[in-house]
C-alpha positions in Angstrom: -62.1 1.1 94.0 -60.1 -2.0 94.9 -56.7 -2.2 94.2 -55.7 -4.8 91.6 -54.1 -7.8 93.2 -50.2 -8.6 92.2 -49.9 -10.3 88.9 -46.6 -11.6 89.0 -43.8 -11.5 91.5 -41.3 -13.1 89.2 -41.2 -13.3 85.7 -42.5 -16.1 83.5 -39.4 -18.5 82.5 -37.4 -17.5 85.5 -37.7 -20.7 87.3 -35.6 -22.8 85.4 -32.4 -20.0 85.9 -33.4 -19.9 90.0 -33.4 -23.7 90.3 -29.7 -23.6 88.6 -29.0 -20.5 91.4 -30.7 -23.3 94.5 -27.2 -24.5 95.1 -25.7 -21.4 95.8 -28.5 -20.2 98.0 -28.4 -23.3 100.3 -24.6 -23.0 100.3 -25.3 -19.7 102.4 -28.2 -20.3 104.0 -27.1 -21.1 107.4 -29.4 -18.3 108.9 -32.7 -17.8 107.4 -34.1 -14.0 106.9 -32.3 -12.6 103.7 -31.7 -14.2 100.0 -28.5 -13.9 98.7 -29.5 -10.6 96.8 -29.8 -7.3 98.6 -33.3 -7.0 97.6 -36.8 -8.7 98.5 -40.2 -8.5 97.4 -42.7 -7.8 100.1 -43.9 -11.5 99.5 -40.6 -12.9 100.2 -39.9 -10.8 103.7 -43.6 -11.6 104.3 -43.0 -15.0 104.3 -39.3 -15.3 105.6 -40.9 -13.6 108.6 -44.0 -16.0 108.6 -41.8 -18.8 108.1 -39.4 -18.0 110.9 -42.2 -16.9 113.4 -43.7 -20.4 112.9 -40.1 -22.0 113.7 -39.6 -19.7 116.9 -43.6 -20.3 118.3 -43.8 -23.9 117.1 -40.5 -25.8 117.9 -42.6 -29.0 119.1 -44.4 -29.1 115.7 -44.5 -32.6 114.6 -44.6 -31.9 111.2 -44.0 -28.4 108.9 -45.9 -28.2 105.8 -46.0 -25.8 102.9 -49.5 -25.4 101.0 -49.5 -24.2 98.1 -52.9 -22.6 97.8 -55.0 -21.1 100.9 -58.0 -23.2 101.1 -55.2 -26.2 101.7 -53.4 -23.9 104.2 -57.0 -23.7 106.3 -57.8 -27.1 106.6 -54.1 -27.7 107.2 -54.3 -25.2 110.1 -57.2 -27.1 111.2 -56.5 -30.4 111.2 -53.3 -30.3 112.3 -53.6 -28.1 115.3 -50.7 -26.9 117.1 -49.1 -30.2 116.0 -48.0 -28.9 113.1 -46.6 -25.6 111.7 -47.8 -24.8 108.4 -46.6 -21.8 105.8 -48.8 -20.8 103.1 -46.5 -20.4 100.0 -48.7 -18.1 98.5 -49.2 -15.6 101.3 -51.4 -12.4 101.1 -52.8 -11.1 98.0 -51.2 -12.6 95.1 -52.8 -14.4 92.2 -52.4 -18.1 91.8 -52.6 -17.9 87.7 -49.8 -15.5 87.7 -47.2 -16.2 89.9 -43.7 -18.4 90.6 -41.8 -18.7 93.5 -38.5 -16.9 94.0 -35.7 -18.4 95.1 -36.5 -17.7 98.8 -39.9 -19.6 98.6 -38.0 -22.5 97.2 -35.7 -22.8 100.2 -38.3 -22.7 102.5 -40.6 -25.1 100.5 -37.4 -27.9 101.4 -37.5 -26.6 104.5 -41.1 -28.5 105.2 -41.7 -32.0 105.0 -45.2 -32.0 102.7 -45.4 -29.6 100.3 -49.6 -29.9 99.7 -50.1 -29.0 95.9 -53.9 -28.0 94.4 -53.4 -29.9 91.5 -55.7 -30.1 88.5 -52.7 -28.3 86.4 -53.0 -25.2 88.4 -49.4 -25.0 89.6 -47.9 -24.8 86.0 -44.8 -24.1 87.5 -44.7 -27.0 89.6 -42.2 -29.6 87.3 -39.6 -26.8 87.4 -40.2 -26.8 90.6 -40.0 -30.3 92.0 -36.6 -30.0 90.0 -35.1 -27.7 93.0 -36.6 -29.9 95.8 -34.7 -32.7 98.0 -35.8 -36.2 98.9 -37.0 -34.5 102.5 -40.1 -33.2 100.6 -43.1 -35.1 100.0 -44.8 -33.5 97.0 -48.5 -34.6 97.5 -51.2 -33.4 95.4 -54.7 -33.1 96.7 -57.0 -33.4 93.5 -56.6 -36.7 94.2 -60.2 -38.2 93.9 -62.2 -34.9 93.1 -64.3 -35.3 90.1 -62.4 -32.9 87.8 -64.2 -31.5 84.9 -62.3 -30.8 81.6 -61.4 -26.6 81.2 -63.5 -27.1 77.4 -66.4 -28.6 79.0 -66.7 -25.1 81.0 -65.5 -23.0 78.4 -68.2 -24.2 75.9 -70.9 -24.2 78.0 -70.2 -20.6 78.7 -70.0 -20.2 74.7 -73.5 -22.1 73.9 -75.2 -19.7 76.6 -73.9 -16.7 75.4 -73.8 -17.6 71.3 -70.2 -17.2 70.7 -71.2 -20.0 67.9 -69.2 -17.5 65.4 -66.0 -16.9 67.0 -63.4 -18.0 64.7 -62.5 -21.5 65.0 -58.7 -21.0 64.5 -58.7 -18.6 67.0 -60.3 -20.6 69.4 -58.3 -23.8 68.6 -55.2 -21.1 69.3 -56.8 -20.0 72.4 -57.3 -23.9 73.6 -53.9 -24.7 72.9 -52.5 -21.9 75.2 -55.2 -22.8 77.8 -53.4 -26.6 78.0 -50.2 -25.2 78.3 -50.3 -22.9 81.1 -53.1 -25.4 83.0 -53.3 -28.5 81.6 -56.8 -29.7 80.4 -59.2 -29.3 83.4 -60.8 -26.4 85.1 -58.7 -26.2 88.4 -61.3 -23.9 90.6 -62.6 -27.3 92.0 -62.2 -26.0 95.6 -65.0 -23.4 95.1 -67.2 -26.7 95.2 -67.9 -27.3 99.1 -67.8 -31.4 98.5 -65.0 -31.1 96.0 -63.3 -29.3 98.8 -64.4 -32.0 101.1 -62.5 -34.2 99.5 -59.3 -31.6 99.0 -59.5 -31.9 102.9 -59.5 -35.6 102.9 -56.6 -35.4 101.2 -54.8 -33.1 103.6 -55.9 -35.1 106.7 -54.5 -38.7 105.1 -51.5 -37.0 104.0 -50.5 -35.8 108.2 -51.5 -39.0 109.1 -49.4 -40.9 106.4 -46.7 -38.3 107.4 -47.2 -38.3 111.2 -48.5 -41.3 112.7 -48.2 -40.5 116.0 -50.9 -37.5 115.6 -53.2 -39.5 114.1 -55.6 -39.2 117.3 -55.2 -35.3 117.7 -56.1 -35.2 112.9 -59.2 -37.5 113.3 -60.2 -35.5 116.4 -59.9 -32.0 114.4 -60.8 -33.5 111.0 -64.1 -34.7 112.2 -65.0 -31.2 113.5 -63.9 -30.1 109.6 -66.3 -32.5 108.4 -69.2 -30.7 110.1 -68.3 -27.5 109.2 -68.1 -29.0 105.5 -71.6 -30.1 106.2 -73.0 -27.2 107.4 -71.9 -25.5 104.3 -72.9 -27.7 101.8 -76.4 -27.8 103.8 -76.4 -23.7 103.8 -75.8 -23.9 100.1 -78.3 -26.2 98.7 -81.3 -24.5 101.2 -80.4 -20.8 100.1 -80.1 -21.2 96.4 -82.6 -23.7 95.6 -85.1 -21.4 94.4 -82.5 -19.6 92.1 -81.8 -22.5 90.4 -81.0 -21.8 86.7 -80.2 -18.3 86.9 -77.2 -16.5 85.7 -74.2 -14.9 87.8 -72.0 -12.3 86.5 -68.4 -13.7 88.1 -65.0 -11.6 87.6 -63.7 -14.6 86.1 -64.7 -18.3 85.0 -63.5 -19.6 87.9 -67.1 -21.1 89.5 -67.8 -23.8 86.9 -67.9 -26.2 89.6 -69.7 -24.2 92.6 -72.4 -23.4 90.0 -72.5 -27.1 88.4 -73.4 -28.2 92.0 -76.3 -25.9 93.1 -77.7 -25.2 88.9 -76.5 -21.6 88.6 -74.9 -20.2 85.4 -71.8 -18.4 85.5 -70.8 -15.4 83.3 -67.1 -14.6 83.1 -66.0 -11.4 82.7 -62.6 -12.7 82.5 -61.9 -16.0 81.3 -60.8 -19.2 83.5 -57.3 -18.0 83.8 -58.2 -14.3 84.7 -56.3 -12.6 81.8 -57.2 -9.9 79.6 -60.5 -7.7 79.2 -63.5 -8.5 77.7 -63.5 -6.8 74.6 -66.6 -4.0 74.0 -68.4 -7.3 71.6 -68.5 -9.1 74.9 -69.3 -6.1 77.1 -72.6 -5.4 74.9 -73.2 -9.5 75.1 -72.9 -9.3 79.0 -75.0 -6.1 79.1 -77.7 -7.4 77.2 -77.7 -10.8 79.3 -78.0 -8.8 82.3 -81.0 -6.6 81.0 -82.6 -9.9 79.9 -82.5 -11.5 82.9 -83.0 -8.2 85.4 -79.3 -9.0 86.8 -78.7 -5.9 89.5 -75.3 -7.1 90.9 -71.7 -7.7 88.9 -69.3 -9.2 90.4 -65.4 -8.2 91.1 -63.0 -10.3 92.3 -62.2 -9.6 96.0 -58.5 -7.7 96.5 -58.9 -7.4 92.8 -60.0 -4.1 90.7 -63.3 -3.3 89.8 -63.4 -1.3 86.8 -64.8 -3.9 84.7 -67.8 -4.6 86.8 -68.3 -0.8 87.8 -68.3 0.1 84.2 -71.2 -2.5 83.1 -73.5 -1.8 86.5 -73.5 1.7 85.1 -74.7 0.8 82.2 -77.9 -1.4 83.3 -78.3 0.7 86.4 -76.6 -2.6 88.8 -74.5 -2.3 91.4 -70.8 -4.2 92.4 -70.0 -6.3 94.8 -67.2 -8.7 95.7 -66.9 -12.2 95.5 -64.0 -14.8 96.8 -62.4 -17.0 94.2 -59.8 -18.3 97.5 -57.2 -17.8 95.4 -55.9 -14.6 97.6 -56.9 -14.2 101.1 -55.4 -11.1 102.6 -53.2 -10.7 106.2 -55.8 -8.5 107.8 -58.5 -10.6 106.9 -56.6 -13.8 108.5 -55.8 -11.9 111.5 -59.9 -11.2 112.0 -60.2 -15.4 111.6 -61.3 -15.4 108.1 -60.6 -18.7 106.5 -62.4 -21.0 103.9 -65.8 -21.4 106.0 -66.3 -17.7 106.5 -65.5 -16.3 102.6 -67.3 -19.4 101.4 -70.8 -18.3 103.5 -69.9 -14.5 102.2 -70.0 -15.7 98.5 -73.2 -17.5 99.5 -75.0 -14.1 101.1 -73.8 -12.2 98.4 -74.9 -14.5 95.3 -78.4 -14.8 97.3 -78.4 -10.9 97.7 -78.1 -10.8 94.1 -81.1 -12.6 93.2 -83.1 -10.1 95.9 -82.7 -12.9 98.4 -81.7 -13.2 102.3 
């Protein structure tokens, strides 16, 4: 059993009160380490000490940048090098749809000179945000150019394949509504697409040479060796699930509209695209009889997340769980063994393959 991933480390409608509390905080910020409370979460110490182990071990860094998700924190870490010292905002397990930064995060976020955004309306908190941030930081967002897809466009097609055709319309018009708010109106998973994220790295790359100049031989030198990893994957992708094309996928969430747009595989949520709630037992018998249908053996869980959901509908049809990286969390240990955006990327790509009976 996984252990569900942190939901929340402050409290929706907080930002707002913590950007009026900014001024106070810098006033006493002389030292970095500790917040003006007498308290921290384990996010904040984790990242005051990530944040000041970077400052002690990279003093000639050219150029500090905070990313705001972890795939931009990879290709950060490898384009830049050891030019620059970069701080993932999110660090560690936590969940990109449900978080905010404390006032600790937003003190080190003007520490940096780029702060690299996902984009897509995926940091909902981000205009609060901007709010509490000097003229130092850049605020760049790196959808810039990707293809995005509107959040309905996903959503229906996951309706037409599974017949919701009778869900009330009111409901769903309330449902939309909420979706906007919190996210704007496209899906924001682009990254999960290897040449959407091609293009996310683009973006990273021109934004350190826009920023830094003077590196711009040491980022084309790295950023070309990103390319071909990009290459390799995409290449890995469309060879291994090529003769799967068409068939359905049982995801945690709806977060793989655009991986599975790419290579013609259909995915089921079991959460929706913002990964709240549980399926209610009208679309646990839906997903169980889709499953039987097509002879699906393997449900997906979110990695670091909790498998309950899955585990509960592989009993039913006899399947079996497995994880599956939405790159929304990548965990400390898993860093520390060299894990990054390649490696969980060609793990999703075994296990989907694995799930069809393939190698």
């Amino acid at each position: 059993m996984q252990q569900k991933r942190n939901k929340g480390l402050v409290p929706a409608g907080r930002i707002l009160a913590l950007s009026l509390g900014m001024a106070l905080l810098f006033a006493g910020c002389g030292q970095k380490g500790k917040p003006a409370t007498s308290q921290m979460t384990s996010q904040e110490e984790s990242v005051a000490t990530s944040s000041t182990e970077t400052k002690e071990n990279t003093k000639e860094a050219s150029l500090h940048i905070m990313a705001a998700t972890d795939p931009i924190y990879d290709f950060a870490k490898a384009i830049g090098g050891d030019r620059v010292a970069v701080t993932d905002l999110i660090e560690g397990e936590a969940d990109e749809h449900h978080w905010e930064p404390s006032p600790q995060l937003l003190t080190q976020i003007n520490d940096s000179e780029l702060f690299l955004v996902s984009g897509a309306g995926l940091e909902n908190w981000l205009d609060d945000v901007k709010a509490s941030l000097t003229d130092k930081v850049k605020v760049l967002d790196m959808s810039e150019g990707v293809k995005l897809v509107k959040a309905e466009e996903h959503e229906e097609e996951h309706e037409h394949e599974h017949e919701h055709e009778d869900a009330d319309a009111s409901h769903d018009e309330h449902e939309e509504h909420e979706h906007h708010h919190h996210h704007g109106i496209y899906d924001p998973h682009y990254w999960l697409s290897p040449k959407a994220a091609a293009k996310q790295a683009e973006n990273v790359y021109k934004a350190m040479v826009a920023a830094d100049p003077a590196g711009k031989e040491t980022y084309d030198a790295n950023y070309k060796k990103v390319q071909a990893e990009f290459d390799r994957l995409n290449k890995a992708y469309e060879e291994k699930l090529k003769p799967f094309a068409g068939r359905s996928v049982i995801v945690p969430h709806e977060a793989f509209g655009y991986l599975f747009d790419e290579y013609q595989l259909k995915q089921v949520g079991l959460e929706g695209m913002l990964a709240e709630g549980q399926p209610d037992a009208k679309k646990l018998a839906q997903i169980v009889d889709l499953a039987k249908k097509e002879g699906i053996k393997t449900i997906f869980y979110e990695a670091y997340g909790d498998d309950k959901e899955a585990d509960a509908i592989a009993k039913e049809i006899g399947a079996k769980t497995a994880p599956i990286y939405t790159l929304e969390a990548e965990s400390k240990e898993d860093r520390e063994k060299g894990e990054n955006y390649f490696t969980f990327m060609m793990k999703n790509l075994d296990a989907i393959v694995a799930s069809f009976g393939g190698k």
